[in-house]
DRENDO-1510 file (C-alpha; in Angstrom, 1 decimal, always signed):
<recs>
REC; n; res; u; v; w
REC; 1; UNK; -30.3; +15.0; +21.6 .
REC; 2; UNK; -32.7; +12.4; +21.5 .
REC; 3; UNK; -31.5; +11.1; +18.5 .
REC; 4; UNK; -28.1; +11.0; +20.4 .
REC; 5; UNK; -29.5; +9.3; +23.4 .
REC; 6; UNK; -30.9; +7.0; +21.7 .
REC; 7; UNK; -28.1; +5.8; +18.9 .
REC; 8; UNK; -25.7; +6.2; +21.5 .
REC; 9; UNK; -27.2; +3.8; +24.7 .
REC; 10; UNK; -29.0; +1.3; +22.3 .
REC; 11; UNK; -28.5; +1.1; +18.6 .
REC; 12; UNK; -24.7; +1.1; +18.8 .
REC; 13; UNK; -24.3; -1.5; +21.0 .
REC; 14; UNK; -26.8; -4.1; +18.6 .
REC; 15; UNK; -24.8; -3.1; +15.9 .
REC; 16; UNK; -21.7; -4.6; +17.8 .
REC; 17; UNK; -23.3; -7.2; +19.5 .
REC; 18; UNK; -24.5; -8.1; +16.0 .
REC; 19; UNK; -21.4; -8.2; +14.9 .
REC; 20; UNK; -20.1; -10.6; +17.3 .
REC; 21; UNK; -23.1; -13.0; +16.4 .
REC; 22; UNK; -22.1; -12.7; +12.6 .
REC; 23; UNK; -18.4; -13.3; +12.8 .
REC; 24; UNK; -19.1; -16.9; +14.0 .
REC; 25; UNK; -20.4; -17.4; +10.2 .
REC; 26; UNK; -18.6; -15.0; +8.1 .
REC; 27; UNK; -14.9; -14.8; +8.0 .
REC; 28; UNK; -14.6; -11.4; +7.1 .
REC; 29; UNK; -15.8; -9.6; +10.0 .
REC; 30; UNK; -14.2; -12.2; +12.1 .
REC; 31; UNK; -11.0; -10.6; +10.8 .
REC; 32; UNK; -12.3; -6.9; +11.0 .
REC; 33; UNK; -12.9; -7.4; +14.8 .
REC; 34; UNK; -9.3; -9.5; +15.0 .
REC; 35; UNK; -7.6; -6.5; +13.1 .
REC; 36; UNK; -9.0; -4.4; +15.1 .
REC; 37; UNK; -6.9; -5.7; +18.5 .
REC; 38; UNK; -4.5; -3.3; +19.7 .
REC; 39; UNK; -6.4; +0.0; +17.8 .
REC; 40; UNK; -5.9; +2.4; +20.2 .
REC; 41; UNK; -2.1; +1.4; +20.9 .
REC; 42; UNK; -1.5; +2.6; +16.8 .
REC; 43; UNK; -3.8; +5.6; +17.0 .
REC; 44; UNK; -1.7; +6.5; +19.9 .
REC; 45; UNK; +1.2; +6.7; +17.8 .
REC; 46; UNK; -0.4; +9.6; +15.2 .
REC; 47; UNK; +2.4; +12.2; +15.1 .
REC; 48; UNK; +1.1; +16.1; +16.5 .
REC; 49; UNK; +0.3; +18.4; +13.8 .
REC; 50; UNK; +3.0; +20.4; +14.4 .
REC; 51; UNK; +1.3; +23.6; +12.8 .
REC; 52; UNK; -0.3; +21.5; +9.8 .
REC; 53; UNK; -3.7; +21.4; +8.8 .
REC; 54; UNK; -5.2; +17.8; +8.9 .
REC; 55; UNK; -7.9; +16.1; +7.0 .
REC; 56; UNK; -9.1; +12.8; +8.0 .
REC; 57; UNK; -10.8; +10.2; +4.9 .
REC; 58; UNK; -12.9; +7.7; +6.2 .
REC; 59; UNK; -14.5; +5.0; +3.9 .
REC; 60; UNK; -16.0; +1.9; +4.4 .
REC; 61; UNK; -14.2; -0.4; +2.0 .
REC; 62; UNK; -12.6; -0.5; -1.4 .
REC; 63; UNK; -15.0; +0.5; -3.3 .
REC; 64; UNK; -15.4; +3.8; -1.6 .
REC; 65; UNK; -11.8; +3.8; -1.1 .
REC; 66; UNK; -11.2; +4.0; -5.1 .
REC; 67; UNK; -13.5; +7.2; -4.8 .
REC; 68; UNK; -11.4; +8.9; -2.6 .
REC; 69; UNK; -8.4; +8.1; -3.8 .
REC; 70; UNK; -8.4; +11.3; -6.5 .
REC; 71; UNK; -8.8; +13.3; -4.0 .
REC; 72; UNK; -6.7; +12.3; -1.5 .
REC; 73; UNK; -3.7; +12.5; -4.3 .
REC; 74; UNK; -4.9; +16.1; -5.1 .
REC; 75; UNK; -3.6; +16.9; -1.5 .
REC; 76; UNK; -0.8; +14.8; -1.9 .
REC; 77; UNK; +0.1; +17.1; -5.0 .
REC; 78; UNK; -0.7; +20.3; -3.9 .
REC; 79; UNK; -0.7; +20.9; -0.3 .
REC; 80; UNK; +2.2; +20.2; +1.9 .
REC; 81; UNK; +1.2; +22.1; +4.7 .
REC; 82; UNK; -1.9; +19.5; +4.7 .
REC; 83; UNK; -1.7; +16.1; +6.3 .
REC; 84; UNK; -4.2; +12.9; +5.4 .
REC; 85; UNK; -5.6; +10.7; +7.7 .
REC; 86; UNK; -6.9; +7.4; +6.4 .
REC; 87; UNK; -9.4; +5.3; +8.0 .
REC; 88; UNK; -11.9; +2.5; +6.5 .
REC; 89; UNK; -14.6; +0.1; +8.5 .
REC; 90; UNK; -14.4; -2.9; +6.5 .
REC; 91; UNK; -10.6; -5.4; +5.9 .
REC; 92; UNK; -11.4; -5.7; +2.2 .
REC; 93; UNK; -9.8; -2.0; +2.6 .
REC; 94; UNK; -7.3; -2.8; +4.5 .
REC; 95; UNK; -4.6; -3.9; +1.9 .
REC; 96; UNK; -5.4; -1.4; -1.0 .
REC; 97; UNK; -5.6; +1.5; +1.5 .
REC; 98; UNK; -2.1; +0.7; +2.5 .
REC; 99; UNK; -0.6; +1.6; -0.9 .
REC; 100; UNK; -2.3; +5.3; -0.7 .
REC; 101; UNK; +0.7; +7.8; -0.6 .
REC; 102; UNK; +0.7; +10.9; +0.9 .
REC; 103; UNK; -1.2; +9.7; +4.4 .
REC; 104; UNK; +0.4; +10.1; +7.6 .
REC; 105; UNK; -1.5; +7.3; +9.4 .
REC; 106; UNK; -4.2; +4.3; +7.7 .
REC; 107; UNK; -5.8; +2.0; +9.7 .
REC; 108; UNK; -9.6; +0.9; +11.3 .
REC; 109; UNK; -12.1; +3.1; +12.2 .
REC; 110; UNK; -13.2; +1.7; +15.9 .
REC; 111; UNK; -17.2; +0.9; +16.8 .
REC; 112; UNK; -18.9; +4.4; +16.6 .
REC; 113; UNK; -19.5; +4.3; +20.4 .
REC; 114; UNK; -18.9; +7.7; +22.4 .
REC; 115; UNK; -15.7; +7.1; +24.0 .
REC; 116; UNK; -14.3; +5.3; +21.1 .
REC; 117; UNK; -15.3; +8.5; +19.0 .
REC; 118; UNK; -13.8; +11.0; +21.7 .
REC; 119; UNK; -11.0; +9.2; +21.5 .
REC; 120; UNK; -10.5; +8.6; +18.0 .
REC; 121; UNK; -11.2; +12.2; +17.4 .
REC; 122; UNK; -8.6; +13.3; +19.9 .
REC; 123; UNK; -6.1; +10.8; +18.9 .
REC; 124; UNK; -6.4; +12.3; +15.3 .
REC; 125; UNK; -6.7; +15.9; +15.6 .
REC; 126; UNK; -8.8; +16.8; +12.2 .
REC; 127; UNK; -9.7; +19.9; +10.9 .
REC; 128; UNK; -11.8; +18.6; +8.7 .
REC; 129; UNK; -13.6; +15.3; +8.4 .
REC; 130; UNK; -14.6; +13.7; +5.3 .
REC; 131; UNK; -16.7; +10.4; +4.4 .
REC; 132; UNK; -17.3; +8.8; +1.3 .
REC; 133; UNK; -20.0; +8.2; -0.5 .
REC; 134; UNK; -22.7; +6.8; +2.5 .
REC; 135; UNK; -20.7; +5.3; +5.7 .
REC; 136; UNK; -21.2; +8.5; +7.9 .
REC; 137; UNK; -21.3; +7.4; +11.3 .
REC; 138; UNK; -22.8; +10.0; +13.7 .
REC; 139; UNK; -20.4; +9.7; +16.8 .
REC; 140; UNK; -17.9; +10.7; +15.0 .
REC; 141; UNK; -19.7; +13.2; +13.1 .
REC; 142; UNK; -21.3; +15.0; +16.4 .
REC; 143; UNK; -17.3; +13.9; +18.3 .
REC; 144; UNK; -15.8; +16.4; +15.3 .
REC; 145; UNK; -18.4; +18.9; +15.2 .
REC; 146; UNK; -17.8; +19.2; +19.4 .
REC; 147; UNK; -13.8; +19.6; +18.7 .
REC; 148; UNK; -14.2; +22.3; +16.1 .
REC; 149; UNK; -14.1; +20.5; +12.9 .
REC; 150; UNK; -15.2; +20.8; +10.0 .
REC; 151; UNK; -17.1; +17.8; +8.4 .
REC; 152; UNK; -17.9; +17.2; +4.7 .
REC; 153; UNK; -19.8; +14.3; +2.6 .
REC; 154; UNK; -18.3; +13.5; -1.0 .
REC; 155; UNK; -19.8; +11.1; -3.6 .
REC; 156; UNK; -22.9; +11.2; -1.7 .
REC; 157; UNK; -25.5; +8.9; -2.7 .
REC; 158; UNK; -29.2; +7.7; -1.2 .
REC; 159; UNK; -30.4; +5.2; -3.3 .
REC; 160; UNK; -33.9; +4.9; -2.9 .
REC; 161; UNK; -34.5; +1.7; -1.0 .
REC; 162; UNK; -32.5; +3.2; +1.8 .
REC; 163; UNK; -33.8; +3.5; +5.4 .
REC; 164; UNK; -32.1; +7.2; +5.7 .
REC; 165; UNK; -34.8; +8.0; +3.6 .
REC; 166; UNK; -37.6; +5.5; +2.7 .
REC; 167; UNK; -38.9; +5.5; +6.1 .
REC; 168; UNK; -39.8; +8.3; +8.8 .
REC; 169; UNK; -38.0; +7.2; +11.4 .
REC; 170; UNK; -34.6; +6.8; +9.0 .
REC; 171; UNK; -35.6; +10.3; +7.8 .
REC; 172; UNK; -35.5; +12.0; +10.9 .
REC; 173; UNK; -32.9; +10.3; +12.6 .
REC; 174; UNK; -30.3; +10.9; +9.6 .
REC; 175; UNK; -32.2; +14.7; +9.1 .
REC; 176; UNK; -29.8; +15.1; +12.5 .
REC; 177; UNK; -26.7; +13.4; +11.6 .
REC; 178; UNK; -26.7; +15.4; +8.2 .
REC; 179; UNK; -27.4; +19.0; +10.0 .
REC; 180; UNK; -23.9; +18.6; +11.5 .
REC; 181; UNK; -22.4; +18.1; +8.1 .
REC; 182; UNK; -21.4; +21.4; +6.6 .
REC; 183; UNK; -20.9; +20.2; +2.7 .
REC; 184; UNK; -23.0; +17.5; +1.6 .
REC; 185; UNK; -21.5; +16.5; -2.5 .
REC; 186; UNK; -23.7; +14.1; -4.1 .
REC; 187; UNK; -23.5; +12.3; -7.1 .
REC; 188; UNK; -26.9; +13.0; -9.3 .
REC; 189; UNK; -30.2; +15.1; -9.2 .
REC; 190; UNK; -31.7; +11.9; -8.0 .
REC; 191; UNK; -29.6; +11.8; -5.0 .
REC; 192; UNK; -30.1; +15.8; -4.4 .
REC; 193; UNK; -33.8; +15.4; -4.1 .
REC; 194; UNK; -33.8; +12.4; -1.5 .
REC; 195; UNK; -31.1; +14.0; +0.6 .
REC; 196; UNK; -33.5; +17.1; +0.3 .
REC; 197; UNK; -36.6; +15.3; +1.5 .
REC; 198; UNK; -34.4; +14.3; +3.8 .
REC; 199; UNK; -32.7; +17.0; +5.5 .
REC; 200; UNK; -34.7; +19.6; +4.2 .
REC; 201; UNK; -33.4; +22.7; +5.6 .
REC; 202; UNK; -29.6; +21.8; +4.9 .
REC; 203; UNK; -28.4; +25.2; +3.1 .
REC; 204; UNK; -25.1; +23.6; +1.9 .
REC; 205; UNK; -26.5; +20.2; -0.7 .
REC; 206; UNK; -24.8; +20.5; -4.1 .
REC; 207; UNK; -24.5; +17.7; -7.4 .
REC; 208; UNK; -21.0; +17.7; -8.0 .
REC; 209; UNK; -20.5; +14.4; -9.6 .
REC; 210; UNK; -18.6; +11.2; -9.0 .
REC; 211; UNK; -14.8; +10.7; -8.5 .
REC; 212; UNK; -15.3; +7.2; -9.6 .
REC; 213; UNK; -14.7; +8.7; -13.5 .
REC; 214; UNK; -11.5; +10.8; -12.3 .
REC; 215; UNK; -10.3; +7.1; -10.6 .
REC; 216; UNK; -10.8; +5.2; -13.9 .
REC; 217; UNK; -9.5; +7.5; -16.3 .
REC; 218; UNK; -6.3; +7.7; -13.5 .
REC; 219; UNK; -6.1; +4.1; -13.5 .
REC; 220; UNK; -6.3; +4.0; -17.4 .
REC; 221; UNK; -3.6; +6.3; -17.9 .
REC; 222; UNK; -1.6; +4.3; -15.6 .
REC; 223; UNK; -2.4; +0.9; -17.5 .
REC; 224; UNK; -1.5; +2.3; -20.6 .
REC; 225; UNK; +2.1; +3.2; -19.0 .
REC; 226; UNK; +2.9; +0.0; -16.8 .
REC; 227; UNK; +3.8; -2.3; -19.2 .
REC; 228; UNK; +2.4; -5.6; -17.0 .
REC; 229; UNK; +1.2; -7.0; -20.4 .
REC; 230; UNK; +3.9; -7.5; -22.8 .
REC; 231; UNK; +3.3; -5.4; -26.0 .
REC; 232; UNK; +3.4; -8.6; -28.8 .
REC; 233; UNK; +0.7; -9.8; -26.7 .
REC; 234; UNK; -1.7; -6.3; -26.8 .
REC; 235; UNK; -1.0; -6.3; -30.2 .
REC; 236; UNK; -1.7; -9.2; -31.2 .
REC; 237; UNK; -5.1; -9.3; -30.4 .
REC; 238; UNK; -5.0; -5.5; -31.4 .
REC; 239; UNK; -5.1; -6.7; -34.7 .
REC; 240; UNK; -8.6; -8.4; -34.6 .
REC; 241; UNK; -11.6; -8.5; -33.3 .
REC; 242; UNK; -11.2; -9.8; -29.2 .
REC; 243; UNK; -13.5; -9.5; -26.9 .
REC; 244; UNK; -13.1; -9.2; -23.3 .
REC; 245; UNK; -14.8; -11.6; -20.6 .
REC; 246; UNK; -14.1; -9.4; -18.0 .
REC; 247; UNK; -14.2; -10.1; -14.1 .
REC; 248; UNK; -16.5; -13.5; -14.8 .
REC; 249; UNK; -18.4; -16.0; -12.5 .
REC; 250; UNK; -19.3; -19.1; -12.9 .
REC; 251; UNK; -23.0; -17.8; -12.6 .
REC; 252; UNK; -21.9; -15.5; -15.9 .
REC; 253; UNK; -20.2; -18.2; -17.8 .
REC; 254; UNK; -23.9; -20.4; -17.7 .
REC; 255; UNK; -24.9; -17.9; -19.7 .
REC; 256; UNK; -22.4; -16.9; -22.2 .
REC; 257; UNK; -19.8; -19.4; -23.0 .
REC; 258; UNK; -21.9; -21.3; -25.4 .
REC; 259; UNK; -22.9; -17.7; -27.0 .
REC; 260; UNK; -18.8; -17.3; -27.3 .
REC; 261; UNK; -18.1; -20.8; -29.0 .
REC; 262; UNK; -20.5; -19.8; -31.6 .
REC; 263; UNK; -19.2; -16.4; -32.6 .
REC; 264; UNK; -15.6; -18.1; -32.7 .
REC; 265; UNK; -17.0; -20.7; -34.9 .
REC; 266; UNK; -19.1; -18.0; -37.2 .
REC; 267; UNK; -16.3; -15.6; -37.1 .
REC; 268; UNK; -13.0; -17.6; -37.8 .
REC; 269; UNK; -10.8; -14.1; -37.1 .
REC; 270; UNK; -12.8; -13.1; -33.7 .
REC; 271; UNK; -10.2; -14.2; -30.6 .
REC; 272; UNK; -11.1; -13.5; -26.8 .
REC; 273; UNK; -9.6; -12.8; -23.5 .
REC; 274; UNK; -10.9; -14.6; -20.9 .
REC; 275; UNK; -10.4; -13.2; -17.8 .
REC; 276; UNK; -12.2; -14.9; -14.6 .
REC; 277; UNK; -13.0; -12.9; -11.4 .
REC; 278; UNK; -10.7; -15.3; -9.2 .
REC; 279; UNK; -8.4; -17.5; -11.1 .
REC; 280; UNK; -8.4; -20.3; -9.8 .
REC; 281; UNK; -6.7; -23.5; -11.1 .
REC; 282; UNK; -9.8; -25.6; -11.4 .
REC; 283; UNK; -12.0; -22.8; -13.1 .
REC; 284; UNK; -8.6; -22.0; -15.8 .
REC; 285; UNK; -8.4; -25.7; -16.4 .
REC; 286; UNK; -12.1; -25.4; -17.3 .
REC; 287; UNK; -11.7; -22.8; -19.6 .
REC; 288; UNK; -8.8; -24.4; -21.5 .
REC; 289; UNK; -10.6; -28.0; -21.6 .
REC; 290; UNK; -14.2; -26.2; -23.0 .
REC; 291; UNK; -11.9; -24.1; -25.5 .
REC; 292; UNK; -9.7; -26.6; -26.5 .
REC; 293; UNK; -10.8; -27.5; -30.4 .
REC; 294; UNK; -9.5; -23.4; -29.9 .
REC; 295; UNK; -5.8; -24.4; -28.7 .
REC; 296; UNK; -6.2; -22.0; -25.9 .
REC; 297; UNK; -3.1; -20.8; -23.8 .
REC; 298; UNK; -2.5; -19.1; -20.5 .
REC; 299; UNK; -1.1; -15.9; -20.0 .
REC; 300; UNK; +1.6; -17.1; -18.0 .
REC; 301; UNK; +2.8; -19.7; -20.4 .
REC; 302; UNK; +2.4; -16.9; -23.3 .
REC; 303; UNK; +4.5; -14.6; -21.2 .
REC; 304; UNK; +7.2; -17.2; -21.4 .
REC; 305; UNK; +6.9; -19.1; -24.4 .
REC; 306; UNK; +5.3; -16.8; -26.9 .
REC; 307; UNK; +2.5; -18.2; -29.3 .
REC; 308; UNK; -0.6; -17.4; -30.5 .
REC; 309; UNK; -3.9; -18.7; -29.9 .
REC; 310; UNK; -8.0; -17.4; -30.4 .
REC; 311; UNK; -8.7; -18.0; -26.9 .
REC; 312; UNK; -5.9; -16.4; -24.1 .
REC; 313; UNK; -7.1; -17.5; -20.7 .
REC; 314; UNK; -5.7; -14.7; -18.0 .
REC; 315; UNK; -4.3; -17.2; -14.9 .
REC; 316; UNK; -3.5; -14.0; -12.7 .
REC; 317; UNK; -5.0; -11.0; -10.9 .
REC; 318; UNK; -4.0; -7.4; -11.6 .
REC; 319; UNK; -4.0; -7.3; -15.4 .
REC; 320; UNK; -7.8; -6.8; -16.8 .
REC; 321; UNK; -6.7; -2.6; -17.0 .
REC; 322; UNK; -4.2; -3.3; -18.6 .
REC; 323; UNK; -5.8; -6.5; -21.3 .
REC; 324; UNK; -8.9; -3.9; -21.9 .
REC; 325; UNK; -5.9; -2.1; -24.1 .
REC; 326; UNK; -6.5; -5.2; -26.3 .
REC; 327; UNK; -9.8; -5.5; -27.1 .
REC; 328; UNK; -12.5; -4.5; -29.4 .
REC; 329; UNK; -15.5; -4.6; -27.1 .
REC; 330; UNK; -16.3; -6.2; -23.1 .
REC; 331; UNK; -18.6; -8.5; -21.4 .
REC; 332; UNK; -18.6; -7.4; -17.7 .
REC; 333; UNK; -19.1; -10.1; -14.6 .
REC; 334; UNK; -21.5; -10.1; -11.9 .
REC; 335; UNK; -24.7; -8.9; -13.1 .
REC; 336; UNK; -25.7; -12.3; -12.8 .
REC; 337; UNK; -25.3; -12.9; -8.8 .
REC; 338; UNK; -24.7; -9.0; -6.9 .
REC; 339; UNK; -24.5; -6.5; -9.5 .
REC; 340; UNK; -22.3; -5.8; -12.3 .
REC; 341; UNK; -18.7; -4.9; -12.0 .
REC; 342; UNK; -16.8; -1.8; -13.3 .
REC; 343; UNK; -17.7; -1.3; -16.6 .
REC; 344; UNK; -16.4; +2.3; -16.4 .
REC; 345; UNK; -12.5; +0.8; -17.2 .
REC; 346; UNK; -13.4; -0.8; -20.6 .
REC; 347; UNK; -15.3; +2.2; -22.2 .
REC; 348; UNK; -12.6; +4.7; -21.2 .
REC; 349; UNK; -10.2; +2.3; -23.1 .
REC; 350; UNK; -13.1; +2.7; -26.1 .
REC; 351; UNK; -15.0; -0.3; -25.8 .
REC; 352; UNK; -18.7; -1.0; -25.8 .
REC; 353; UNK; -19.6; -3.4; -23.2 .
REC; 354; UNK; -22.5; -6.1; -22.0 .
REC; 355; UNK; -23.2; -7.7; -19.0 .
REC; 356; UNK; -26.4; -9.5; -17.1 .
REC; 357; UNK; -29.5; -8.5; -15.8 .
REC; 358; UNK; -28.7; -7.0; -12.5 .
REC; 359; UNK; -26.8; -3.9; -13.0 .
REC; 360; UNK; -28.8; -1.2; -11.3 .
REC; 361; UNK; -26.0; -0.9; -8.8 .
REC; 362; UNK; -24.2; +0.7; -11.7 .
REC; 363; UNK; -26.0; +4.0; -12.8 .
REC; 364; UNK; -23.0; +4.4; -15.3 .
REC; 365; UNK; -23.9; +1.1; -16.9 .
REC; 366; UNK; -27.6; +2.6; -17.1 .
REC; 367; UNK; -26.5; +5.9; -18.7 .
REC; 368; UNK; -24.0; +3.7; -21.4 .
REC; 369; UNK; -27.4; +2.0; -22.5 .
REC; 370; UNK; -29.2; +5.0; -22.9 .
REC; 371; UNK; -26.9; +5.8; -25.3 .
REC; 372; UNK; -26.6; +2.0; -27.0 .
REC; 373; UNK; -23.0; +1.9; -25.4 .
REC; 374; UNK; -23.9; -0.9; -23.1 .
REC; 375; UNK; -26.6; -4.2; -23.9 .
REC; 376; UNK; -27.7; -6.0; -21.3 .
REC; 377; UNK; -28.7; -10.0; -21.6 .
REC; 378; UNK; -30.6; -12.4; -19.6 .
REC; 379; UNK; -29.6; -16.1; -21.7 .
REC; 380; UNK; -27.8; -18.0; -24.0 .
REC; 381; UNK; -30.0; -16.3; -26.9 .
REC; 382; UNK; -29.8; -12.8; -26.4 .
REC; 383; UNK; -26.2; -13.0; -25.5 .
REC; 384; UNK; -25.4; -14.9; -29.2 .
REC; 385; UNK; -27.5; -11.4; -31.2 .
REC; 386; UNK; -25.1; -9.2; -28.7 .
REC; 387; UNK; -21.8; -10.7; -29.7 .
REC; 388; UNK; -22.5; -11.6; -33.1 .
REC; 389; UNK; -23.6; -8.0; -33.5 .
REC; 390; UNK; -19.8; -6.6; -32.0 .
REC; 391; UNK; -18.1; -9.3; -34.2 .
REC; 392; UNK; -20.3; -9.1; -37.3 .
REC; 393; UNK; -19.9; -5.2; -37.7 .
REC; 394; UNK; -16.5; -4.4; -36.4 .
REC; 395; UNK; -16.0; -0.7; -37.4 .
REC; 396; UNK; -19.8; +0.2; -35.8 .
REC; 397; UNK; -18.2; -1.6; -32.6 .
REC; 398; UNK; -15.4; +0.7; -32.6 .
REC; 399; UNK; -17.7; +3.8; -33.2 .
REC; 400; UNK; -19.9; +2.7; -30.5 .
REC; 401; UNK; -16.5; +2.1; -28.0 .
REC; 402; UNK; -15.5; +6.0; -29.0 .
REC; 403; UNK; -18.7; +7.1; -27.9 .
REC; 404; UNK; -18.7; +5.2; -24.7 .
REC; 405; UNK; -15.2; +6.5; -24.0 .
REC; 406; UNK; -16.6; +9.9; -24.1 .
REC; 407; UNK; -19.1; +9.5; -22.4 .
REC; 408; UNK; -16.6; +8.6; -19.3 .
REC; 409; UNK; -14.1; +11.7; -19.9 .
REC; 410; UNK; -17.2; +14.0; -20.3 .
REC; 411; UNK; -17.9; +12.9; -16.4 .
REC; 412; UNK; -14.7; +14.0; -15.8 .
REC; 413; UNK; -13.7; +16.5; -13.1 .
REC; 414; UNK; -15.5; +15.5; -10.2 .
REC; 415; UNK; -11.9; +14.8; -7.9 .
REC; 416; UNK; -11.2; +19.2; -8.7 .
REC; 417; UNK; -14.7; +20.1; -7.8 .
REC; 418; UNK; -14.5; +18.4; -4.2 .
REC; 419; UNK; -11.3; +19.5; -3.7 .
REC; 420; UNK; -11.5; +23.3; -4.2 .
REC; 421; UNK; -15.0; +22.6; -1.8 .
REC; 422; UNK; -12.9; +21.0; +1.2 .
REC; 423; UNK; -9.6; +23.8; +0.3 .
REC; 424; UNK; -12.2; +26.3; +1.3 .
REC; 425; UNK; -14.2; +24.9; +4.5 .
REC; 426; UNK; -10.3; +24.7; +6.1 .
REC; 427; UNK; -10.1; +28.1; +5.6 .
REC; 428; UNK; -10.6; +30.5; +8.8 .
</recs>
């Protein structure tokens, strides 16, 4: 109760008032709070149950969204006399959580104040509550708990900075926020043991994995089958050895562009895809002027006009799935600014992968080392050794992209595992 007191009269309202104060410099939560006008208007508008059980998802953006997603779909699949309620806290959710089928109602989760969680929880009507991965927010937890839901963590995961457990106070305010939670899923031993220390007297803490792997290998599937690359093009670079630039930033290209030029000049049958994290005109026209002794092409002028070129620079968003189908091995973007970017998508397609030095916020790009999957490189230098060494021994490359693709279907099965858990706290 004191916990309650306390988050409820105080901490709440700083969190909102420092949201105000941030969206005067950040553009993103300046939309969040202008998509959030007229809320309670749409919640309004949630259909009764009419005698169906209903689960409400709530994530915090699309990230956590992509973790949900295969279990949301196993609902879909199975269970029509179960309805899905879809709500996420941040907008870079708000346009990918549109295109989930098989919900009834998608939208904002309102600030976690009292009333808005009485009314949020009355408005939806769950049986059972379930959050993703770490955006648990304790109004709405103690809200469901006082209607006679059931409430249920999946993906869970305290990394070890965290205040929920790296601190007293974090421990004991979050020891009662997770005693109302009646399945806590996590992700790793590592993650059992701090939620453990934690909320040490929670009877119901179990590893069950992470529906990140059933996402990607669903995703892959569907790459294989959509057909948004033509087939001349995937086969082409089929053929030879390509590698991937996958998701880059400028920060990334510092580092290995020069690394690239040299491989293509050592190895005069090696091609690669470069595909930029946001494609915009000015970056594409730097690619195709620093490539150009290469005769590079865009995508959409190969789409049209056919060709062939070493160097293909990707001028859209939406295809990298489907390009990984092409290539022999990956370098991943971002682990040279905010942490690395999926590398789960190119080694289920069979392809060892690199990427920068800050990739702790992939433990998946950790485990793909340990088994010399994955290299990671801090310069010019040590990038050159990692792509001469994929382009110098092309069948090892392949043999090391099998293994990492095994890896990922070995993790498989996490999405069945939380969704028998959930089928069963619904029942009486």
């Amino acid at each position: 109760m004191f916990f309650r007191i306390l988050y409820s009269s105080i901490l709440v309202h700083l969190l909102y008032f420092g949201f105000v104060v941030n969206s005067i410099f950040s553009k993103k939560i300046r939309q969040a709070l202008v998509d959030r006008s007229g809320l309670w208007k749409r919640y309004g508008a949630i259909p009764a149950k009419n005698g169906k059980k209903r689960v409400w998802f709530h994530v915090s953006s699309a990230g956590e969204l992509e973790q949900a997603k295969p279990v949301i779909r196993l609902f879909e699949e199975h269970d029509k006399d179960i309805e899905v309620v879809l709500t996420y806290f941040s907008p870079s959710a708000k346009r990918p959580a549109s295109k989930v089928t098989g919900t009834i109602f998608c939208d904002y989760l309102p600030l976690d104040t009292v009333n808005n969680a009485k009314k949020a929880v009355r408005f939806i009507a769950p049986d059972l509550v379930v959050f993703v991965k770490f955006d648990i927010w304790p109004n709405i937890v103690w809200e469901a708990k006082k209607y006679g839901a059931r409430t249920a963590l999946i993906d869970g995961t305290l990394h070890r900075s965290s205040k929920r457990y790296s601190n007293i106070f974090g421990q004991s305010f979050y020891n009662s926020v997770y005693g109302a939670i009646d399945l806590i899923g996590v992700v790793s031993e590592s993650d059992l043991n701090r939620f453990m220390i934690t909320a040490p007297k929670h009877s119901n803490v179990k590893i069950m994995g992470d529906t990140r792997f059933d996402q990607v290998a669903f995703r892959a599937t569907n790459a294989i089958r959509s057909k948004k690359i033509p087939e001349h093009i995937i086969d082409l670079y089929r053929k030879e050895f390509t590698l991937i630039l996958g998701s880059t930033w400028e920060a990334d290209d510092k580092n290995i562009l020069e690394p690239v030029e040299a491989m293509l000049d050592k190895y005069k049958k090696a091609r690669v895809i470069i595909v930029p994290h946001e494609p915009e005109e000015k970056r594409v026209d730097n690619y195709l002027d620093r490539f150009s002794r290469f005769a590079p092409i865009r995508l959409s002028k190969m789409r049209v006009l056919g060709g062939d070129t070493r160097v293909l620079v990707v001028d859209e968003v939406g295809v990298l799935a489907e390009l990984y189908m092409s290539g022999t091995a990956a370098y991943i973007g971002g682990a040279f600014s905010t942490g690395v970017h999926n590398v789960m998508e190119p080694a289920i397609m069979g392809l060892p992968v690199c990427f920068g030095p800050f990739y702790f916020n992939a433990p998946e790009a950790e485990d793909l080392m340990k088994i010399s999957c994955a290299y990671s490189g801090n310069n010019t230098e040590e990038f050159s050794k990692i792509f001469n060494g994929f382009a110098g021994d092309v069948q090892k490359t392949k043999m090391l992209g099998l293994s990492a693709s095994e890896y990922i279907k070995k993790s498989l099965g996490s999405d069945q595992r939380y969704y028998s858990e959930l089928k069963a706290l619904l029942r009486p």
